[in-house]
LUMLOPA-632162 format. One record per residue (C-alpha): residue number from 1; residue in three letters; x, y, z. Coordinates in Angstrom, 2 decimals. Layout:
BEGIN
<pt seq="NUM" type="ALA" c1="X" c2="Y" c3="Z"/>
...
This chain:
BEGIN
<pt seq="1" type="UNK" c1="-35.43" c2="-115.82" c3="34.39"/>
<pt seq="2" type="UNK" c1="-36.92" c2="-116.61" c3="37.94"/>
<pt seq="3" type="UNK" c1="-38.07" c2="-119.95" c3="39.47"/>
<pt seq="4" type="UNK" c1="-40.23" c2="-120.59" c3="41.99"/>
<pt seq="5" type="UNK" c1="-38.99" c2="-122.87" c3="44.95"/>
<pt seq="6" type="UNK" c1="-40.27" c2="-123.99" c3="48.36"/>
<pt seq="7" type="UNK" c1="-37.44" c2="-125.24" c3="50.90"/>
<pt seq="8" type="UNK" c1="-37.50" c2="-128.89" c3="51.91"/>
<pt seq="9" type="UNK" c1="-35.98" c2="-128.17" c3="55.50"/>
<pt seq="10" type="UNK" c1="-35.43" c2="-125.05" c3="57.83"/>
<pt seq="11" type="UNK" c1="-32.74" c2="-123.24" c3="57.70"/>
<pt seq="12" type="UNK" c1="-31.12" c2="-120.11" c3="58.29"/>
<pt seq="13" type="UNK" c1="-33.71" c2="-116.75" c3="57.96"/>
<pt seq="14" type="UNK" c1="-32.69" c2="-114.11" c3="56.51"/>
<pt seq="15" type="UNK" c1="-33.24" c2="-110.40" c3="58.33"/>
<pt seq="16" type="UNK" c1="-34.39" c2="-107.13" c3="57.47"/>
<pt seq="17" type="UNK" c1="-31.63" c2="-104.87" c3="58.74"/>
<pt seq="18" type="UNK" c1="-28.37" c2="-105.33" c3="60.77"/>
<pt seq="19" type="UNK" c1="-25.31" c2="-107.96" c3="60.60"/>
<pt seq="20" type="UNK" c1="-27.29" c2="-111.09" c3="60.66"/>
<pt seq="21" type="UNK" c1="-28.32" c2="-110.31" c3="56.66"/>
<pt seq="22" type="UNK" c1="-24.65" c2="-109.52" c3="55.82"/>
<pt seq="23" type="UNK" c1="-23.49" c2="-112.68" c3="57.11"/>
<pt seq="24" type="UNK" c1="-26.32" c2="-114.81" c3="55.51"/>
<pt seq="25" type="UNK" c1="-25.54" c2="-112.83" c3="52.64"/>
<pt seq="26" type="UNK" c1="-21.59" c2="-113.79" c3="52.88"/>
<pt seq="27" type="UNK" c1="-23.18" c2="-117.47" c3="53.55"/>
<pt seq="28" type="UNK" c1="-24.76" c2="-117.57" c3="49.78"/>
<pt seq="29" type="UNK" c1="-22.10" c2="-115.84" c3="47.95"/>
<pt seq="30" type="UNK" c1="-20.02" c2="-118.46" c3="49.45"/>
<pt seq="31" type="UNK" c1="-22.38" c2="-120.99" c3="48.08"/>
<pt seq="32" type="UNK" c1="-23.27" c2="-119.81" c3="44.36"/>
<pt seq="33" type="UNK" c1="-19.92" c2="-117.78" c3="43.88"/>
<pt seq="34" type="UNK" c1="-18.08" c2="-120.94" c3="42.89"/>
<pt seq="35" type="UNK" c1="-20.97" c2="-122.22" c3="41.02"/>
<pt seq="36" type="UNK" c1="-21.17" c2="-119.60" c3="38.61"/>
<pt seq="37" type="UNK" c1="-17.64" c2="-119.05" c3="37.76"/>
<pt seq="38" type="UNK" c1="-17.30" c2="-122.74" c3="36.83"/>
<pt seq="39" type="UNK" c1="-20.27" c2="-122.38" c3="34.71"/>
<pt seq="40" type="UNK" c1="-18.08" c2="-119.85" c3="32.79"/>
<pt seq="41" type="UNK" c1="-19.83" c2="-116.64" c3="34.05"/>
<pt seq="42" type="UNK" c1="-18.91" c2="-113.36" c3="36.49"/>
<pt seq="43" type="UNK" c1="-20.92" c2="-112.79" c3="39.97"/>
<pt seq="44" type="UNK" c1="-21.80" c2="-109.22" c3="39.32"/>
<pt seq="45" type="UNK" c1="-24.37" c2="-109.08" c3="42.13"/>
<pt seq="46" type="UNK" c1="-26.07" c2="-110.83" c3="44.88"/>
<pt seq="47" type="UNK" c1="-29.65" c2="-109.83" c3="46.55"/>
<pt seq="48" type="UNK" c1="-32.00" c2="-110.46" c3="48.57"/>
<pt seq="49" type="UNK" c1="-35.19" c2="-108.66" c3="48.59"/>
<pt seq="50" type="UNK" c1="-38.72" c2="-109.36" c3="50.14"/>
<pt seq="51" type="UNK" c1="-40.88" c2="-109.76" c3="53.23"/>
<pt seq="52" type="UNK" c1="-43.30" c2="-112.75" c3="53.07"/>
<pt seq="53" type="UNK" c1="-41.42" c2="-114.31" c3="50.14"/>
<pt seq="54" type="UNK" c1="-38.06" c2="-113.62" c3="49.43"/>
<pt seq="55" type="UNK" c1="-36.38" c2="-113.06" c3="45.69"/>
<pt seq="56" type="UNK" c1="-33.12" c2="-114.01" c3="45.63"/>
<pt seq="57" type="UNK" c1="-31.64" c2="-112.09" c3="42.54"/>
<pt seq="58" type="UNK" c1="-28.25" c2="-113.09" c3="41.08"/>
<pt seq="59" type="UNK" c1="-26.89" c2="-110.77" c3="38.74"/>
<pt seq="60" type="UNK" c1="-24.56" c2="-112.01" c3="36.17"/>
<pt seq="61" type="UNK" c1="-22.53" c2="-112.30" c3="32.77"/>
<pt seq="62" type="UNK" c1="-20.45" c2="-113.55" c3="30.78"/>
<pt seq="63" type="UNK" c1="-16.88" c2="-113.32" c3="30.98"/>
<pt seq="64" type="UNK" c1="-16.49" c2="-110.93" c3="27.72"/>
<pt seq="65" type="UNK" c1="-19.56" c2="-108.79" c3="29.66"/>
<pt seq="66" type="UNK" c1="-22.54" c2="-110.51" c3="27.35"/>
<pt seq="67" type="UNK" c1="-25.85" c2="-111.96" c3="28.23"/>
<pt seq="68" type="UNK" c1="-28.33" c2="-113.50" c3="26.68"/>
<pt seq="69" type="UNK" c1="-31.43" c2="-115.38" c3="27.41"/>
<pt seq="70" type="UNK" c1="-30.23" c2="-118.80" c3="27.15"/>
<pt seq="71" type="UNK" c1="-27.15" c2="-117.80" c3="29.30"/>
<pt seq="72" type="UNK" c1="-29.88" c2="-116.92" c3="32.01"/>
<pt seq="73" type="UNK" c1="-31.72" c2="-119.91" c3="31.53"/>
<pt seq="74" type="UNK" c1="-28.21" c2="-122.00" c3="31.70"/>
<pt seq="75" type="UNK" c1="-27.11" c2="-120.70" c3="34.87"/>
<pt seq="76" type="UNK" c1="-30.40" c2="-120.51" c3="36.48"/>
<pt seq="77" type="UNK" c1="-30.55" c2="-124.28" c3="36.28"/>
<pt seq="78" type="UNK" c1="-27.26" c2="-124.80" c3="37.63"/>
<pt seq="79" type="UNK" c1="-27.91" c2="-122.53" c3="40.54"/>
<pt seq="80" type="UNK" c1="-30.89" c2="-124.12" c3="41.12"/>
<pt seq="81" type="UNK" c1="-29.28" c2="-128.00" c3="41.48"/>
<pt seq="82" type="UNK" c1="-26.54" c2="-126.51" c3="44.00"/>
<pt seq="83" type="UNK" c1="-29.75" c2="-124.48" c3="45.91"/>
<pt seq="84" type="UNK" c1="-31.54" c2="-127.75" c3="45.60"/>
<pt seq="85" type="UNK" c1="-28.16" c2="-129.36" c3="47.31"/>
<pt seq="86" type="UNK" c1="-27.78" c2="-126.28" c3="50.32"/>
<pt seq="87" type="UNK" c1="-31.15" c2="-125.42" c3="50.45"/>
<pt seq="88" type="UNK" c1="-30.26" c2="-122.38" c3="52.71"/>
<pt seq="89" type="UNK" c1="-33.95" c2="-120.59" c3="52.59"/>
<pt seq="90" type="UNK" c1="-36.39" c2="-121.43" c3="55.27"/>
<pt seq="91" type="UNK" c1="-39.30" c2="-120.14" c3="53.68"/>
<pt seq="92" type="UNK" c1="-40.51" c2="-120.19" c3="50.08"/>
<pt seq="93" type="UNK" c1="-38.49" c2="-117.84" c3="48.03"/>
<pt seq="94" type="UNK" c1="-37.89" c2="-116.99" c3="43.96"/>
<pt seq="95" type="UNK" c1="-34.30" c2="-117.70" c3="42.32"/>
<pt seq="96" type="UNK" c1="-33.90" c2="-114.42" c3="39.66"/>
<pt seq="97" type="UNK" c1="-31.23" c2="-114.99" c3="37.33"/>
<pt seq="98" type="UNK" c1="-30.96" c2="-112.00" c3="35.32"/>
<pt seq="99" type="UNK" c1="-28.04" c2="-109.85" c3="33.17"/>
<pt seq="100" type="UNK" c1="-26.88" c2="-106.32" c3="34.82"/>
<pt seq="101" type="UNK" c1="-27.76" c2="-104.34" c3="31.69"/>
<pt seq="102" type="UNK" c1="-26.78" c2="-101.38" c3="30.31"/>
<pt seq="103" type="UNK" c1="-26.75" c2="-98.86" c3="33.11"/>
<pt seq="104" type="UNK" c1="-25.07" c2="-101.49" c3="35.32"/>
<pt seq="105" type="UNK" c1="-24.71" c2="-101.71" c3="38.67"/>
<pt seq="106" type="UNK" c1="-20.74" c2="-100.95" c3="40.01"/>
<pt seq="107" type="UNK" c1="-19.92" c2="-103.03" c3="42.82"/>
<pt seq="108" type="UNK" c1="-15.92" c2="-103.74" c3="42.38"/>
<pt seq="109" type="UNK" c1="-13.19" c2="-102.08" c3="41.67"/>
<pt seq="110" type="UNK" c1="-12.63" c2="-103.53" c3="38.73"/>
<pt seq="111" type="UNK" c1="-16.11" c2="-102.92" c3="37.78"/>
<pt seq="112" type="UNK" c1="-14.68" c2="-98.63" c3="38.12"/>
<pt seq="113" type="UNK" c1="-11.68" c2="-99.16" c3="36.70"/>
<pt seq="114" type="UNK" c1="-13.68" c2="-101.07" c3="33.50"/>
<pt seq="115" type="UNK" c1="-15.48" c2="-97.92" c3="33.02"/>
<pt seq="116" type="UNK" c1="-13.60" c2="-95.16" c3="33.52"/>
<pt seq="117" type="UNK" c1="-14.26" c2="-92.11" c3="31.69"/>
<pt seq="118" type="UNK" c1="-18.52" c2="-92.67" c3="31.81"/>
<pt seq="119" type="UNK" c1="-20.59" c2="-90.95" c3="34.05"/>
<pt seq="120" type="UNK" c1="-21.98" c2="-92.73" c3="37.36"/>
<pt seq="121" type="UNK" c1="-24.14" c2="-92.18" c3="40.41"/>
<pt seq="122" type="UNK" c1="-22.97" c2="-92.64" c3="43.40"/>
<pt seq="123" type="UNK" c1="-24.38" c2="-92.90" c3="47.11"/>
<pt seq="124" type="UNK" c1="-22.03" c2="-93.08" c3="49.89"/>
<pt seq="125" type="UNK" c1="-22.94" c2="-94.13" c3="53.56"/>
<pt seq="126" type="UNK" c1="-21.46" c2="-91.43" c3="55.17"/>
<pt seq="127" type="UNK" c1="-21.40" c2="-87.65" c3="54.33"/>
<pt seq="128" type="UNK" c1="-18.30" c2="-86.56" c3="52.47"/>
<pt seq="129" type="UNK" c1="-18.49" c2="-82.81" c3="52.67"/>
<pt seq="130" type="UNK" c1="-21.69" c2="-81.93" c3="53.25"/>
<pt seq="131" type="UNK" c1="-22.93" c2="-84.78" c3="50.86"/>
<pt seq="132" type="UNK" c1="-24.08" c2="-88.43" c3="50.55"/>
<pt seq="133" type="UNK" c1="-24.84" c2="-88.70" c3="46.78"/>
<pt seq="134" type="UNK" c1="-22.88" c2="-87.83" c3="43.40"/>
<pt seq="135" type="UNK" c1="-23.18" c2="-87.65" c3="40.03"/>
<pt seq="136" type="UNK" c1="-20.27" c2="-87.39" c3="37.69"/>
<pt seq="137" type="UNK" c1="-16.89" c2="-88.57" c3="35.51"/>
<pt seq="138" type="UNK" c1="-15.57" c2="-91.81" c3="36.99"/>
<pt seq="139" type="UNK" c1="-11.86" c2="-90.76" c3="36.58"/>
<pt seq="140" type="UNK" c1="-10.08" c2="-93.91" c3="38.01"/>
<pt seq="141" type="UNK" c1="-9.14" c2="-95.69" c3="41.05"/>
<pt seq="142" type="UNK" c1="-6.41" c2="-93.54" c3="43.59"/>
<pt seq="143" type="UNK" c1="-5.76" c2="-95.14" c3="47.12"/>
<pt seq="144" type="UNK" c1="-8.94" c2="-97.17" c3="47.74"/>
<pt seq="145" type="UNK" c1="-11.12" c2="-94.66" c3="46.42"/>
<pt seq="146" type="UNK" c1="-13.13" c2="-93.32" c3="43.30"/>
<pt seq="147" type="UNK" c1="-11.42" c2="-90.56" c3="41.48"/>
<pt seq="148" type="UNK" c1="-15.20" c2="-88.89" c3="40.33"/>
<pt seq="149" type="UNK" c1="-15.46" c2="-85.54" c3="38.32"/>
<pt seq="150" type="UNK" c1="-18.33" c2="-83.50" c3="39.12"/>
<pt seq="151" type="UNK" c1="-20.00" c2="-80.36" c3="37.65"/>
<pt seq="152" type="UNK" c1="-22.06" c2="-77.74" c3="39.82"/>
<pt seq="153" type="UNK" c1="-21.82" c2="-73.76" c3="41.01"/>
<pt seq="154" type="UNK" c1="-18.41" c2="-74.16" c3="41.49"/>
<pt seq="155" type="UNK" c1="-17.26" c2="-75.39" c3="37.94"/>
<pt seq="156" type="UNK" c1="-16.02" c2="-79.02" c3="37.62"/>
<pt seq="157" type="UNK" c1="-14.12" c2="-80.40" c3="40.39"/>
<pt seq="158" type="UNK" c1="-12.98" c2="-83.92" c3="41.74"/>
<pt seq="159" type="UNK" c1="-13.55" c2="-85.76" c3="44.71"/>
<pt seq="160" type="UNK" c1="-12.14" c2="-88.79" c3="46.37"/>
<pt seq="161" type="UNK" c1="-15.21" c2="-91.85" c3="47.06"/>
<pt seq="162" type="UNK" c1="-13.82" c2="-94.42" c3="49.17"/>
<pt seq="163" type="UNK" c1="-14.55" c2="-97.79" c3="47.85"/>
<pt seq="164" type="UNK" c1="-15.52" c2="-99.11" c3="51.37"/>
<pt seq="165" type="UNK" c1="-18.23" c2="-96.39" c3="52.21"/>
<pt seq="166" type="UNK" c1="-19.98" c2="-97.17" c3="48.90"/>
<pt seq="167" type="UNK" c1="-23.37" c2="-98.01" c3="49.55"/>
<pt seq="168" type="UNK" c1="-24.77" c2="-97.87" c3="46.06"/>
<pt seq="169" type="UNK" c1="-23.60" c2="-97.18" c3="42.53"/>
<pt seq="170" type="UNK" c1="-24.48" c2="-97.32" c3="38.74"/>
<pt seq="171" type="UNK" c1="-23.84" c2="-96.13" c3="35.59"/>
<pt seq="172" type="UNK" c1="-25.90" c2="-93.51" c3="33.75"/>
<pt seq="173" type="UNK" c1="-27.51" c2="-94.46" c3="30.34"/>
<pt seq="174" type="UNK" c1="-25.78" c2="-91.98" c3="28.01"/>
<pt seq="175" type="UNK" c1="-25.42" c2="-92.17" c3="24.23"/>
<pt seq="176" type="UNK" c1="-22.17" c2="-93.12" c3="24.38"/>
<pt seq="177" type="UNK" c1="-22.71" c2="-95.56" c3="27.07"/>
<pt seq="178" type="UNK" c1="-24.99" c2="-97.02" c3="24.36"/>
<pt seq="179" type="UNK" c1="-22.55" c2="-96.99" c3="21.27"/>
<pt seq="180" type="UNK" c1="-19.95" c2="-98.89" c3="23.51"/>
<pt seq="181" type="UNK" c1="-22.41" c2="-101.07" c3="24.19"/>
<pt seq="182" type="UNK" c1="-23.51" c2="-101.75" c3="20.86"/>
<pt seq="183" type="UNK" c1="-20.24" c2="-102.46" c3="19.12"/>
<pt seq="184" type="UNK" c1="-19.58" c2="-104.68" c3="22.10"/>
<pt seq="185" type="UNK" c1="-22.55" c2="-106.74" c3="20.93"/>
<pt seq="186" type="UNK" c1="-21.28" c2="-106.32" c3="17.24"/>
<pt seq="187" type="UNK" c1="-18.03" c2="-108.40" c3="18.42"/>
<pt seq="188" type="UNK" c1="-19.66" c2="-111.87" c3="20.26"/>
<pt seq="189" type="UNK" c1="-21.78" c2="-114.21" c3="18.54"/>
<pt seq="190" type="UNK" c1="-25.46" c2="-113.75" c3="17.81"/>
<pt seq="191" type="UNK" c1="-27.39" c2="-113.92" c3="21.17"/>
<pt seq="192" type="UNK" c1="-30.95" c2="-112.79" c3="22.51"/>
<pt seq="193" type="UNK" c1="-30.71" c2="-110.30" c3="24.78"/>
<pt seq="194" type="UNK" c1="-31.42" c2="-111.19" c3="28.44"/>
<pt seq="195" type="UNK" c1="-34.42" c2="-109.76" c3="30.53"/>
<pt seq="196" type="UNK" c1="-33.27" c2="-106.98" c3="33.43"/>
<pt seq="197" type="UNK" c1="-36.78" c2="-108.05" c3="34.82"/>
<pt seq="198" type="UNK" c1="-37.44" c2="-111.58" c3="34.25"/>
<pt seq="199" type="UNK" c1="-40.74" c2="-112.62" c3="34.44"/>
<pt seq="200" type="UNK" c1="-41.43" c2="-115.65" c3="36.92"/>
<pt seq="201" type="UNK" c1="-42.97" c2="-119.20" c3="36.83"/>
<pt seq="202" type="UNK" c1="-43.86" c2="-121.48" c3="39.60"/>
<pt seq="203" type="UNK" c1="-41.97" c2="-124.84" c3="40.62"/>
């Protein structure tokens, strides 16, 4: 679900590249983190994305890893009354409240450690042997880093990711991947599934 909104003072701006978006970024997680865990729902991810108007996407779910279309539509109004509060855009911009779907995003540890044992790619920011990308067997957690199992020329093999050099990581849609999923949904009350693209509407 997205909505709209035009800012009623100016603000901070947010940047293309370099530490000025990372701290605006920390400046709105600070803001809508608290909001959305007293709604009853997990942060899984917070973006902004955009030239001449910005999206600003938060990813979320519920705390037994649901959501559903009214859950969207639930949170994106309460976002939207603390937004309406902080108003921390300076230029018109879209509020995207949307569920992380199947082939999630990973962004914590716990996130790794939740789904251990299914397959995930991973981009790091910095070469680790040669290479900046992986595809494999998310093993577990070991020292700050992902324990990944990988298959190539040289049979299977495991490699260490450290957690802080992430830059970008997901799970792959596989059948079983979809069977979890699915008895998952078996277990929590009837819902409509929620929109990984929401369509938007003006405000």
């Amino acid at each position: 679900m997205a909505i709209v909104r035009s800012p009623r003072r100016a603000s901070f701006e947010f940047g293309e590249f370099g530490t000025g978006k990372l701290s605006n970024l920390a400046l709105l997680d600070a803001i809508l983190r608290p909001a959305v865990e007293s709604a009853g729902y997990r942060l899984v991810r917070l973006r902004v994305m955009g030239s001449k108007r910005k999206t600003l996407q938060v990813m979320a779910e519920r705390l037994d890893g649901g959501m559903d279309v009214g859950g969207c539509a639930e949170l994106s109004r309460k976002l939207s009354e603390v937004l309406e509060a902080d108003d921390p855009f300076a230029e018109e911009y879209v509020l995207e409240v949307s569920s992380p779907g199947i082939d999630r995003p990973l962004v914590s540890a716990e996130d790794f450690e939740r789904f251990a044992g299914h397959e995930a790619r991973i981009e790091m920011i910095q070469s680790i042997d040669g290479r900046r990308r992986f595809k494999g067997h998310i093993i577990g957690l070991k020292n700050g880093a992902i324990e990944l199992e990988t298959s190539g020329e040289n049979g299977t093999q495991r490699v260490l990711l450290p957690i802080a050099s992430i830059a970008d990581a997901k799970l792959v849609l596989t059948d079983r991947l979809i069977q979890e999923s699915l008895k998952t949904k078996k277990t929590q009350p009837s819902q409509q599934a929620a929109p990984e693209h929401p369509e938007s509407y003006g405000r």
